[in-house]
C-alpha positions as CSV (number, residue, x, y, z in Angstrom):
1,X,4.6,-15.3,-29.2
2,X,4.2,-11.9,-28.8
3,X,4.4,-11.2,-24.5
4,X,1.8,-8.5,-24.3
5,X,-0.4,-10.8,-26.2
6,X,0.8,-13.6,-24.3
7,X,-0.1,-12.1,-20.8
8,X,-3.8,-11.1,-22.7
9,X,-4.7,-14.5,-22.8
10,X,-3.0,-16.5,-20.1
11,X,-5.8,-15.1,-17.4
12,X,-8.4,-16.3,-19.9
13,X,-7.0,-19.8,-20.1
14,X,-6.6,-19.6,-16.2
15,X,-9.7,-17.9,-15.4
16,X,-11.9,-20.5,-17.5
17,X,-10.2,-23.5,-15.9
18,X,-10.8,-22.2,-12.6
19,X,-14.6,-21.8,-13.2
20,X,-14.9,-25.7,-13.7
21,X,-12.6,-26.7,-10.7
22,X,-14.1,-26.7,-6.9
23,X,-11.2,-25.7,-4.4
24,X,-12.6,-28.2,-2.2
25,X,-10.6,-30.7,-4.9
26,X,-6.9,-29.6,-3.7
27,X,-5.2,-29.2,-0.8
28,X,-3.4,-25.9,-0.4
29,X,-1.3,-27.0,2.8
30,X,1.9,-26.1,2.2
31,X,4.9,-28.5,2.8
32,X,6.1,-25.5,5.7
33,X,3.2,-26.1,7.4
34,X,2.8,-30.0,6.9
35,X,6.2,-30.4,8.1
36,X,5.3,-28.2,11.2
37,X,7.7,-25.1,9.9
38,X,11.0,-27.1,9.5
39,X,10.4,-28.1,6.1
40,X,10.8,-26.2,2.2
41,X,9.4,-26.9,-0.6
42,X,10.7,-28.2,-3.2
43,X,11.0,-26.3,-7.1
44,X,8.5,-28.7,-8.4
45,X,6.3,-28.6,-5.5
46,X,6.0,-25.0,-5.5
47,X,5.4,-23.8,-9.0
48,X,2.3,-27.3,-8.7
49,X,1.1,-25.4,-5.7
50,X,0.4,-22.3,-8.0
51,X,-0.7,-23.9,-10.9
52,X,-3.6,-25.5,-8.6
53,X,-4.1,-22.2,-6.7
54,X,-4.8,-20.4,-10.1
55,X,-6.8,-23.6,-11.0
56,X,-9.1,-23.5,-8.0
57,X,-9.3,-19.4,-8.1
58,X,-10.5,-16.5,-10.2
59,X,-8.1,-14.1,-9.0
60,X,-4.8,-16.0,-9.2
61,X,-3.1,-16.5,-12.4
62,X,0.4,-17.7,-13.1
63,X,2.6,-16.8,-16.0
64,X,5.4,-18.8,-17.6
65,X,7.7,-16.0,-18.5
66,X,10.9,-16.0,-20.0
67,X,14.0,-18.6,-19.9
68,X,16.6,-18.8,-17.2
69,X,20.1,-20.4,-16.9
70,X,18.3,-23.5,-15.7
71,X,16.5,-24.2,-18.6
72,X,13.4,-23.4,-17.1
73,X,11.5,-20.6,-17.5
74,X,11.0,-17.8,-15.0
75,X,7.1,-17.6,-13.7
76,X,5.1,-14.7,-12.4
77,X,1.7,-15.3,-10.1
78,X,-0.6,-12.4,-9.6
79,X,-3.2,-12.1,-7.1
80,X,-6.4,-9.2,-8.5
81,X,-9.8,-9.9,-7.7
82,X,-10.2,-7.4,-9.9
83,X,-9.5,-9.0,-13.0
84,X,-10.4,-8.0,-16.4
85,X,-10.3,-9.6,-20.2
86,X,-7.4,-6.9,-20.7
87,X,-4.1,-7.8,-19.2
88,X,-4.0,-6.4,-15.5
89,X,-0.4,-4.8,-16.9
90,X,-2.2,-2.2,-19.4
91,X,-0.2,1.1,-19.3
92,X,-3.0,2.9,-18.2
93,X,-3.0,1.2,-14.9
94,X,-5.7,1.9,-12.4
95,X,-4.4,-0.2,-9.2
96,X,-0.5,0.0,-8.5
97,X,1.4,-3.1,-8.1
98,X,3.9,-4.9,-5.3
99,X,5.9,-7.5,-6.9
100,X,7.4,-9.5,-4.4
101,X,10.7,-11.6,-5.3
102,X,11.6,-14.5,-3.6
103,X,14.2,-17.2,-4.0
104,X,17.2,-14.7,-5.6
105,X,19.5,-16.9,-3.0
106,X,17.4,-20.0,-2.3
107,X,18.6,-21.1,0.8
108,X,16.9,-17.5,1.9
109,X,13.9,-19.5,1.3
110,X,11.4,-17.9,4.0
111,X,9.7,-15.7,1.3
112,X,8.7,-18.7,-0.5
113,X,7.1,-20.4,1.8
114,X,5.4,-17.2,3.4
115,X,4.5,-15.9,-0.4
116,X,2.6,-19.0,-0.9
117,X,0.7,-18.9,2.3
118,X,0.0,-15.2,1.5
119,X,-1.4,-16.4,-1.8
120,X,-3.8,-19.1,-0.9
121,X,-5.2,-16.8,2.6
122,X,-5.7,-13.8,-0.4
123,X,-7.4,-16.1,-2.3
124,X,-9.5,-17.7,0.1
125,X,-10.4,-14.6,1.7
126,X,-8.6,-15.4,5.2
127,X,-6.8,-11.8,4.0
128,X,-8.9,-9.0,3.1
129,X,-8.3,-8.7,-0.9
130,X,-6.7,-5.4,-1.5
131,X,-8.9,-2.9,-4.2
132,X,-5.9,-0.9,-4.8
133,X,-3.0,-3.3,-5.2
134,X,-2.1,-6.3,-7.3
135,X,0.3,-9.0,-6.3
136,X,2.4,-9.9,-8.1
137,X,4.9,-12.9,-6.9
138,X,8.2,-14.6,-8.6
139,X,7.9,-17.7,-6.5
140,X,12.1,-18.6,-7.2
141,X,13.6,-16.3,-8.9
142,X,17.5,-18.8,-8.9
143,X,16.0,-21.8,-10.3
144,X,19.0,-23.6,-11.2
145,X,19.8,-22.9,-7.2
146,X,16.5,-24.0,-5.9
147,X,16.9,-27.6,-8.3
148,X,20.8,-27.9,-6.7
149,X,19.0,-28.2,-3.0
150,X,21.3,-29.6,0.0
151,X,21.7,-29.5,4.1
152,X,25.0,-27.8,4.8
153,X,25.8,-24.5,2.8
154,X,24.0,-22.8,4.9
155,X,26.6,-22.7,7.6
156,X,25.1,-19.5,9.5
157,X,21.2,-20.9,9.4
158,X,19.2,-22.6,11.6
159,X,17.0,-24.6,9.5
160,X,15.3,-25.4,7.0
161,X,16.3,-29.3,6.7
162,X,16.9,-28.5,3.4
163,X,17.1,-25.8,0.7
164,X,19.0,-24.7,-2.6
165,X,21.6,-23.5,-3.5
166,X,23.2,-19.6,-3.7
167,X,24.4,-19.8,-6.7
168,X,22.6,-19.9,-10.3
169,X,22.8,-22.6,-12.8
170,X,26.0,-21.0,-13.8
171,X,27.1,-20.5,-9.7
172,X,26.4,-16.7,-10.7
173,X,24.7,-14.8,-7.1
174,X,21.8,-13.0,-8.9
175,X,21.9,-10.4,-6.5
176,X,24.9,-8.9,-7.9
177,X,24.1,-9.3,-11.6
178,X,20.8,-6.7,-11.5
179,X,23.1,-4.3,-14.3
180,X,25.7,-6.6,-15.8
181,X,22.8,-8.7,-16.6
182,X,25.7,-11.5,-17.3
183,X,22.7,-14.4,-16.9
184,X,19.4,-15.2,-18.3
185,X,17.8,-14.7,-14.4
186,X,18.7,-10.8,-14.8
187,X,17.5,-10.3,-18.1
188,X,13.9,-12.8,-17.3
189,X,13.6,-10.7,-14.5
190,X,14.0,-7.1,-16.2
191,X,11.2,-8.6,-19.1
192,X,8.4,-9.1,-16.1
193,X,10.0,-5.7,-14.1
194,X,9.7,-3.5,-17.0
195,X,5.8,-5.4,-17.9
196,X,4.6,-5.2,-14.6
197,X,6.2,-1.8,-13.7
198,X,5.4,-2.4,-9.7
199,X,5.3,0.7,-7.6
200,X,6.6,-1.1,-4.6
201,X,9.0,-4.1,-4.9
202,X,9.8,-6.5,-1.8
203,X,13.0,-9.2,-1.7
204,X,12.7,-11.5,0.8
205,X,16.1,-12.6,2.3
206,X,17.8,-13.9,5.4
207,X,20.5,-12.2,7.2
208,X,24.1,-12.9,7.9
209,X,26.3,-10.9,10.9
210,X,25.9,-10.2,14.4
211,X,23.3,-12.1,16.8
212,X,20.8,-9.8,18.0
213,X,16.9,-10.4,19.8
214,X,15.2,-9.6,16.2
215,X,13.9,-11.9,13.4
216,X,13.1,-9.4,11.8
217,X,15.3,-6.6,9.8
218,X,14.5,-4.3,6.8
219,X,16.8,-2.9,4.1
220,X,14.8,-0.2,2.0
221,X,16.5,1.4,-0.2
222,X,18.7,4.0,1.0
223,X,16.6,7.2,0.9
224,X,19.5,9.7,-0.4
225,X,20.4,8.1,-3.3
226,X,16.4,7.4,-4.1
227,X,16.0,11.0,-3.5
228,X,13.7,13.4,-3.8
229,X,10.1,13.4,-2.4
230,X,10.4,9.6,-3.4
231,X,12.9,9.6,-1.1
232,X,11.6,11.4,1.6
233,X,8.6,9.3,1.7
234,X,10.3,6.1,1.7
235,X,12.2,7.7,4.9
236,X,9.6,9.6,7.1
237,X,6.6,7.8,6.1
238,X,6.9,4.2,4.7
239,X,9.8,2.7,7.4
240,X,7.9,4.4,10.3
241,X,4.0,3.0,9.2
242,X,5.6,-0.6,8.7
243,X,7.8,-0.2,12.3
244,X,4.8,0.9,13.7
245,X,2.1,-1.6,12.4
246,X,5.0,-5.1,13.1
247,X,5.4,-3.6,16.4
248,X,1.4,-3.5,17.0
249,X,2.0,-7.3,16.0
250,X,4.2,-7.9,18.7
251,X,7.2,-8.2,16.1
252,X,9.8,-6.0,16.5
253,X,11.8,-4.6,13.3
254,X,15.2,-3.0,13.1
255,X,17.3,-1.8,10.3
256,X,19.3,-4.4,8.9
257,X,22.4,-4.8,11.0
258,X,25.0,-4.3,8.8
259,X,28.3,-5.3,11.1
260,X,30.7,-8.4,10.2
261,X,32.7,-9.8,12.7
262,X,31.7,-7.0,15.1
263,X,29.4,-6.2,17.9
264,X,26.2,-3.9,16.9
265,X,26.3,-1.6,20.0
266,X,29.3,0.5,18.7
267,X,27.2,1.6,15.8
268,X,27.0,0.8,12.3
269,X,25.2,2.4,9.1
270,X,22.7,1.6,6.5
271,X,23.7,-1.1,3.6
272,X,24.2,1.1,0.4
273,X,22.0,-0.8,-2.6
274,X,23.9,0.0,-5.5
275,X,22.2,-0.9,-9.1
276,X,23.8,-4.9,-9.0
277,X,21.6,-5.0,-6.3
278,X,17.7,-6.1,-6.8
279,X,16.6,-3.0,-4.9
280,X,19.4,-0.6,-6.2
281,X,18.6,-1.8,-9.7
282,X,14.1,-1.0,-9.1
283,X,15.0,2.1,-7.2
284,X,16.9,3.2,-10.7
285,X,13.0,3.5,-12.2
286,X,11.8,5.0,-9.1
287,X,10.2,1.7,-7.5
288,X,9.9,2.5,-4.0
289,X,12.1,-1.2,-2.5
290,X,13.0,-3.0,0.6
291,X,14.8,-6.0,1.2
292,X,13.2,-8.3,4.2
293,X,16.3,-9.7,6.2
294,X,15.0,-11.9,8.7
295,X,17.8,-13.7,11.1
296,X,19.6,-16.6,10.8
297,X,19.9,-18.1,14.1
298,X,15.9,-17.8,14.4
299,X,13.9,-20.3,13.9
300,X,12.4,-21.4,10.7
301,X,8.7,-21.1,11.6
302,X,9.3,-17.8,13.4
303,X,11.3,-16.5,10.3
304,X,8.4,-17.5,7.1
305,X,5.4,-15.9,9.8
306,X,7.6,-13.0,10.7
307,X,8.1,-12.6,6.9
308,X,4.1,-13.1,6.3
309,X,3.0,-10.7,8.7
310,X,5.7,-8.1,7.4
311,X,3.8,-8.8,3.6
312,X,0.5,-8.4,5.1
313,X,1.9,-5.0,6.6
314,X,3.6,-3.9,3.7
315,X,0.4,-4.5,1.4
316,X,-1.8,-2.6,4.1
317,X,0.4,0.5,3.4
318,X,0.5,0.0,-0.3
319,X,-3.3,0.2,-0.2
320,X,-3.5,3.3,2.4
321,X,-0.7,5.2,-0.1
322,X,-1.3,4.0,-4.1
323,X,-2.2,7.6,-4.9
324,X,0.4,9.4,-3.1
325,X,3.6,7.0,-4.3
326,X,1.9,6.5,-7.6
327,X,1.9,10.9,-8.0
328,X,5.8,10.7,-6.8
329,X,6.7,8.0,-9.4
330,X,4.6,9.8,-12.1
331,X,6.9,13.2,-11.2
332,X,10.2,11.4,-10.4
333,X,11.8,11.7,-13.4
334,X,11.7,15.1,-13.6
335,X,13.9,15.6,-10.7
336,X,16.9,14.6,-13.5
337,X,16.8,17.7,-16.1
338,X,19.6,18.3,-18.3
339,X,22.1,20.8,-16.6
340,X,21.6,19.6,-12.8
341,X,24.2,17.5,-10.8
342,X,23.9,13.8,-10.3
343,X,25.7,11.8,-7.7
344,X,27.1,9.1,-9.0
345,X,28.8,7.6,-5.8
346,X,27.9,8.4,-1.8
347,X,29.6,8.7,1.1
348,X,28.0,8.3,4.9
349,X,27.4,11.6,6.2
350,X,28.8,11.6,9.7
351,X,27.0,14.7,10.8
352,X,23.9,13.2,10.8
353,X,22.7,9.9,12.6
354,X,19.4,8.4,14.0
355,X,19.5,7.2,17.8
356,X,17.8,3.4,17.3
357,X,16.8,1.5,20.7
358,X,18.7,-1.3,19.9
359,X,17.4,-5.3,21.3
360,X,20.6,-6.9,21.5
361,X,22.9,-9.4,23.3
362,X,26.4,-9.4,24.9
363,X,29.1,-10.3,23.0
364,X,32.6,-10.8,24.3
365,X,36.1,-11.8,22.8
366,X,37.0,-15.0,24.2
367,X,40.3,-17.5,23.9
368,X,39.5,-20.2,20.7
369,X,39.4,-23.5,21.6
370,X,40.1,-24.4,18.0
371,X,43.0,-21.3,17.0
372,X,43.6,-20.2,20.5
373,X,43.3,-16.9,19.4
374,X,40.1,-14.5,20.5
375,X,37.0,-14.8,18.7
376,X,33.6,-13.1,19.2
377,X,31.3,-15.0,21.3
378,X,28.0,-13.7,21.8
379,X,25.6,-14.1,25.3
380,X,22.0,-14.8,25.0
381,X,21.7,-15.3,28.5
382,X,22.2,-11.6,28.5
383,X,19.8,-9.7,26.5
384,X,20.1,-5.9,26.3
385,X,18.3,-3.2,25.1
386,X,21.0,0.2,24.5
387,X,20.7,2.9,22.4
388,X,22.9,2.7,19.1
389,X,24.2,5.0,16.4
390,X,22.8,4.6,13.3
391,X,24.1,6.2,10.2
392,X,21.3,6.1,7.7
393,X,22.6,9.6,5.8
394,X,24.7,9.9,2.5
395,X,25.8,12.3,0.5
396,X,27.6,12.7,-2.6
397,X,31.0,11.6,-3.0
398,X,31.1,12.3,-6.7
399,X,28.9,14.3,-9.0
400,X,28.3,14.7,-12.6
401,X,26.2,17.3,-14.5
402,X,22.9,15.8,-16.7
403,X,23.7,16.0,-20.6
404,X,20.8,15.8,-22.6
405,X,22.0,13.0,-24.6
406,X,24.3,10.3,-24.9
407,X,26.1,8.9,-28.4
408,X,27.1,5.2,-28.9
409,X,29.1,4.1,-31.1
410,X,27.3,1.5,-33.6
411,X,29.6,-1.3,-32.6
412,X,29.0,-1.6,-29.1
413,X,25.7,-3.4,-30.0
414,X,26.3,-5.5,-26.3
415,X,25.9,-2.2,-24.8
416,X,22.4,-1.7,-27.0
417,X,21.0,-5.1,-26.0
418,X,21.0,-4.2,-22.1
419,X,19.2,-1.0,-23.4
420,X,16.9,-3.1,-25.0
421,X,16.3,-5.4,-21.7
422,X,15.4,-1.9,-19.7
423,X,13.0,-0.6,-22.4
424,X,15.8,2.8,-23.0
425,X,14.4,4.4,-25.8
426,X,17.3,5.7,-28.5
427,X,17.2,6.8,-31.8
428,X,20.2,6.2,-34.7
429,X,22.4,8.7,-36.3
430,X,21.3,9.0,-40.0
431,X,24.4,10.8,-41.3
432,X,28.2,11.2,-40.7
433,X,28.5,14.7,-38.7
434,X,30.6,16.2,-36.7
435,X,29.3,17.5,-33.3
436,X,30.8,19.5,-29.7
437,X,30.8,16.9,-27.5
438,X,32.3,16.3,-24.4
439,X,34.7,13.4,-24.0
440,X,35.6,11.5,-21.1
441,X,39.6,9.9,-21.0
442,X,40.6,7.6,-18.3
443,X,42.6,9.2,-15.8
444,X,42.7,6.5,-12.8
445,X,41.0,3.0,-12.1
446,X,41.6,0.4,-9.9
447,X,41.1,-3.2,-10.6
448,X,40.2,-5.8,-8.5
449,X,43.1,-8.6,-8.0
450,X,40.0,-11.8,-7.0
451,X,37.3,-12.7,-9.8
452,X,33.7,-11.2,-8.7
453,X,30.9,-12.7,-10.0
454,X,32.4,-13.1,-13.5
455,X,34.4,-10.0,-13.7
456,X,37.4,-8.5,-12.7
457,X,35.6,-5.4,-12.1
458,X,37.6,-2.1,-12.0
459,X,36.8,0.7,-8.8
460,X,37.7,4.4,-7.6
461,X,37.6,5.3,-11.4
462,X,38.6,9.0,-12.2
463,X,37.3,10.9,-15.6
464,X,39.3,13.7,-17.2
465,X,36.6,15.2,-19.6
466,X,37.2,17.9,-22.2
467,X,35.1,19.1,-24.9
468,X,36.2,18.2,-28.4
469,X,34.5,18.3,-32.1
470,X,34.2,14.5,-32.3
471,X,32.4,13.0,-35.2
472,X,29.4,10.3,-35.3
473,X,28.9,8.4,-37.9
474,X,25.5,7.0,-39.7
475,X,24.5,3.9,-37.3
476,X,25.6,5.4,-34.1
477,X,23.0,5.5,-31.4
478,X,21.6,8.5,-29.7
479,X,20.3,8.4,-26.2
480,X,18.1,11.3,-24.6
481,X,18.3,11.2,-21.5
482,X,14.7,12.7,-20.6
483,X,12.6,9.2,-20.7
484,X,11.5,6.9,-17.7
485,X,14.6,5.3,-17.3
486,X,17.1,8.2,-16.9
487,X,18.8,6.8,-13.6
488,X,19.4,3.9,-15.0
489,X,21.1,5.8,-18.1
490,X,23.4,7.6,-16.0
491,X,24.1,4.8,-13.5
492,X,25.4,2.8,-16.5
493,X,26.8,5.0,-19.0
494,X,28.6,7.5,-16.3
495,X,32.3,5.6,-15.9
496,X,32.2,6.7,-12.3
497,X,29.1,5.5,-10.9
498,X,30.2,2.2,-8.9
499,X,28.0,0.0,-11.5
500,X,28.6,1.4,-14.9
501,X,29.0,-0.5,-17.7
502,X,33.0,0.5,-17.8
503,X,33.5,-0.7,-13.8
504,X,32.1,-3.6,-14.9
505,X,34.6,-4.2,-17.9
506,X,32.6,-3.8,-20.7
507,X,35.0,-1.3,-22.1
508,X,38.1,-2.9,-21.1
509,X,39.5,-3.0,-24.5
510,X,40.2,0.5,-24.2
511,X,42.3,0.4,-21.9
512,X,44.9,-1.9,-23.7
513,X,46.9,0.2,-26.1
514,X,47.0,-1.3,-29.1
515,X,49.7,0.2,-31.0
516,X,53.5,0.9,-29.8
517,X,56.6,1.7,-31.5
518,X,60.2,0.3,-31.5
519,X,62.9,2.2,-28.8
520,X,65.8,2.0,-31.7
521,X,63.1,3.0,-34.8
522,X,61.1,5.8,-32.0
523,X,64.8,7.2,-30.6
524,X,65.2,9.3,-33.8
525,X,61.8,10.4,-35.0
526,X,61.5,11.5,-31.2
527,X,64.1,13.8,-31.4
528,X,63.3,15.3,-34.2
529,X,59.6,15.5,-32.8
530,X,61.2,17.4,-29.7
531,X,63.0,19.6,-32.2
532,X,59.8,20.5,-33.9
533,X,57.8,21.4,-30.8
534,X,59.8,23.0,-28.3
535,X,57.3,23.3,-25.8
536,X,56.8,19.8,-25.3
537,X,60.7,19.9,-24.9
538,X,60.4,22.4,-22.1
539,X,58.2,20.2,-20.5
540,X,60.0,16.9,-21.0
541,X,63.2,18.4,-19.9
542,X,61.3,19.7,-16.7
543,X,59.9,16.3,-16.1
544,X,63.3,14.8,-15.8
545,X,64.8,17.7,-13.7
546,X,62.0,16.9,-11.0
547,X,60.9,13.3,-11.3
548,X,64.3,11.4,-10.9
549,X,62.5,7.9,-11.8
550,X,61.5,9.8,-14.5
551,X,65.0,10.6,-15.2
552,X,66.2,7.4,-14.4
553,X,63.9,5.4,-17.1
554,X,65.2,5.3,-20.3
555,X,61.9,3.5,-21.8
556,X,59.3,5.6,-19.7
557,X,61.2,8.9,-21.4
558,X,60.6,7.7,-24.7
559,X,56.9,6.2,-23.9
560,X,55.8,9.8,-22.6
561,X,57.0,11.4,-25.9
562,X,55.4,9.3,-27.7
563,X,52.4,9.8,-25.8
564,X,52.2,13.4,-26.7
565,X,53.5,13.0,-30.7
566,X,50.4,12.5,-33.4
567,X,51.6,9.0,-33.4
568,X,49.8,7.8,-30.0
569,X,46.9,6.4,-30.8
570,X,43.2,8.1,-30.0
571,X,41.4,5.3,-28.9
572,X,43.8,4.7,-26.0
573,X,42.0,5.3,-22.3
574,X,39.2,7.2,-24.7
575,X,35.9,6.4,-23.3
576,X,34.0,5.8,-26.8
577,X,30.4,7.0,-25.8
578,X,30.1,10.6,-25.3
579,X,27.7,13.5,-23.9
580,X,25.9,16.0,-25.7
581,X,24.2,19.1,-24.0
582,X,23.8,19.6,-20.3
């Protein structure tokens, strides 16, 4: 079935069910609060409570969207009082649109529970209904992780009694996979991203690290690297109006302290959301995100109404601001023109921190019991409040200039299907030509030695680019750059960027040569290639004058001639997909 059709008549099914059904008939207690907030529930019971909720109301419909590693299929609920026969995801859109994600790691499981109480008290009017904002909820995003539940993984966490599992039905951690899209999760989720096209995105987590007095942490993404007046809003107006309205709540939020195996007071600096990341990956089509982090060692019933009240807080500012963020989306993309520079990595910038007040607790290194070696013990009998360093301020650590448009070669049709996923638009070649182009070659990578999520995935990558007459041939496929999702273009297709397609081995073939020669065959038609291009010779002979490994190398001697003779094959450390323009 068509989706867009699909999502046209699923609020029609719901909406005439729930005109025969009294809400007096179910019982919207969640097992949280039955259990007295020790409890989760489970998959089953969950995706019942919202079947019933949607059932028993009007404005709450549920969605059975696509399939995930589990077998079962992702589902989105919405919450709009506003409802209409049309789907509430029509691309002229009058209300913007939170979409909150819970579950990505399910032993996290807080913003289940408190998404579900949200729900019902929307529904039920115990919340006033927001006029400006639909909300939209994945209720467990890792299925396979919520079915594989257990009481110990969870080392760090105090409570619940029980909850799933980190990883996926394939033990993938979906909050790495957000642009390798290696699982069904990733690309389920990028299906009900790119429909609902929220303005503001929450994912609702729970913290590891240091012990500290708060429950409560938030990880927006970092403002840099969203940039812009995006940006700027995210930093000087959204963080300050949530602060500001917990703390009228009596909770108390910090940034989420990002220290391991440390003490907080000495400082430390905002977590960096690249693209594998759920909030690095929405920021990429300029969805203003945060990350709720509550902490560990908390209670559970102090973590899910911490979480609750942050949602209500959140959806309070959504309403106050849909026009304003809804204008700086609108305008976002044309921050990225052809011709300008785009950081593709960041560095902290050390000249510039914020001064936080800083609720924490002593911690002192101790003599083990167990190693006999210190270890990190903290004090809670000893509460402090000091004022910290916090480095919330990047800046570029590598830049690349905007082309206008991006050419890929017909066969890399794996490449085209995650284009597909994020709704790129692209166009094909319709006859061999030859073009300028600039081409990127390989200079330096670094691999990493341990497995990561699936991948061996290469880092500190270095570019040499030249501009060549390169022909593309009927089939290729062209990529303009000046469409919605131009970050997430350049995030991908840029070798540099920390989460392009090449880091994450998807053009590892390359990088094998695949043709060599024979030392005894190569000896003699290597002299006489010498002898045909003296400067080459020069060179080579200077080479082994200064470079006495060089010199001392028989094999890499004949390898680096080779390298420069028309023998050496072109496709050797040549990044395939080339820029046009810019």
């Amino acid at each position: 079935m068509n989706r867009f059709y699909f999502l046209f008549i699923l609020p029609l099914l719901f909406a005439s069910c729930s005109s025969e059904k009294d809400p007096s008939n179910f019982d919207f207690t969640t097992t949280f609060e039955a259990s007295m907030g020790t409890e989760t529930g489970t998959y089953e019971e969950v995706i019942e409570f919202y079947e019933e909720l949607g059932e028993a109301y009007v404005s709450v419909s549920m969605y059975r969207m696509d399939k995930t590693d589990s077998g079962e299929p992702l589902h989105l609920v919405t919450f709009n009082p506003n409802r209409t026969l049309e789907s509430e995801f029509s691309n002229d859109k009058k209300q913007n649109i939170l979409l909150i994600n819970n579950g990505i790691h399910p032993g996290e499981s807080d913003g289940i529970d408190a998404s579900m109480i949200l729900m019902r008290d929307l529904a039920e009017g115990k919340i006033p209904a927001p006029q400006n904002t639909i909300i939209a909820v994945i209720p467990v995003y890792n299925i396979g992780g919520a079915l594989n539940r257990n009481t110990g993984t969870r080392t760090n966490q105090n409570g619940p009694k029980e909850y799933g599992f980190r990883g996926n039905a394939r033990n993938y951690d979906l909050n790495r996979d957000f642009i390798k899209s290696d699982t069904r999760n990733s690309r389920a989720f990028a299906d009900i991203f790119h429909i609902v096209d929220p303005d503001f995105f929450i994912d609702n987590h729970v913290s590891n690290g240091a012990d500290y007095q708060y429950t409560l942490t938030h990880l927006f993404t970092q403002h840099n690297k969203l940039g812009g007046p995006l940006g700027d809003y995210v930093h000087k107006t959204l963080m300050p109006q949530l602060a500001d309205s917990l703390q009228q709540k009596k909770w108390d939020i910090t940034p989420y302290v990002n220290v391991w195996g440390t003490t907080p007071e000495a400082g430390f600096s905002q977590f960096m959301d690249y693209p594998r990341y759920s909030t690095g990956y929405t920021s990429l089509f300029h969805t203003v995100g945060m990350m709720v982090e509550t902490h560990m060692l908390k209670p559970y019933s102090d973590r899910v109404q911490g979480t609750y009240e942050l949602m209500k807080s959140f959806i309070s500012i959504a309403e106050r601001d849909a026009e304003v963020v809804r204008e700086l989306r609108k305008n976002a993309p044309s921050n990225y023109k052809p011709g300008s520079s785009y950081a593709v990595n960041w560095k902290i910038d050390s000249t510039q921190t914020t001064k936080l007040s800083f609720k924490g607790y002593e911690g002192t290194r101790i003599k083990s019991e167990i190693t006999g070696k210190e270890r990190l013990k903290y004090d809670r009998e000893q509460p402090f409040t000091k004022e910290v360093d916090y480095y919330n301020y990047f800046e570029a650590a590598a830049s690349i200039t905007i082309p206008e448009k991006y050419i890929i070669p017909e066969g890399y049709w794996n490449i085209m299907q995650l284009l597909d996923v994020n709704e790129i638009n692209y166009s094909k070649v319709q006859a061999d030509t030859t073009i300028k182009a600039e081409v990127y070659r390989i200079k330096d990578y670094q691999t990493r030695k341990n497995p990561y999520e699936g991948h061996y995935a290469h880092y500190n990558t270095q570019v040499d680019i030249s501009e060549e007459e390169v022909v593309i041939k009927a089939g290729d496929y062209v990529v303009e750059t000046q469409q919605r999702g131009v970050r997430y273009i350049l995030e991908t297709l840029e070798p540099m960027a920390p989460d392009s397609f090449f880091n994450w081995n998807f053009f590892d073939t390359i990088l094998q040569q695949k043709e060599g020669f024979s030392p005894y065959v190569w000896e003699d038609k290597a002299a006489e290639f010498l002898e045909n291009n003296p400067e080459i010779k020069d060179e080579f002979e200077s080479k082994k004058a200064t470079d006495p490994g060089f010199a001392n190398n028989w094999y890499a001697q004949l390898d680096w001639i080779h390298k420069q003779s028309p023998n050496y094959e072109k496709a050797h450390l040549r990044y395939p997909i080339v820029r046009v323009g810019g």
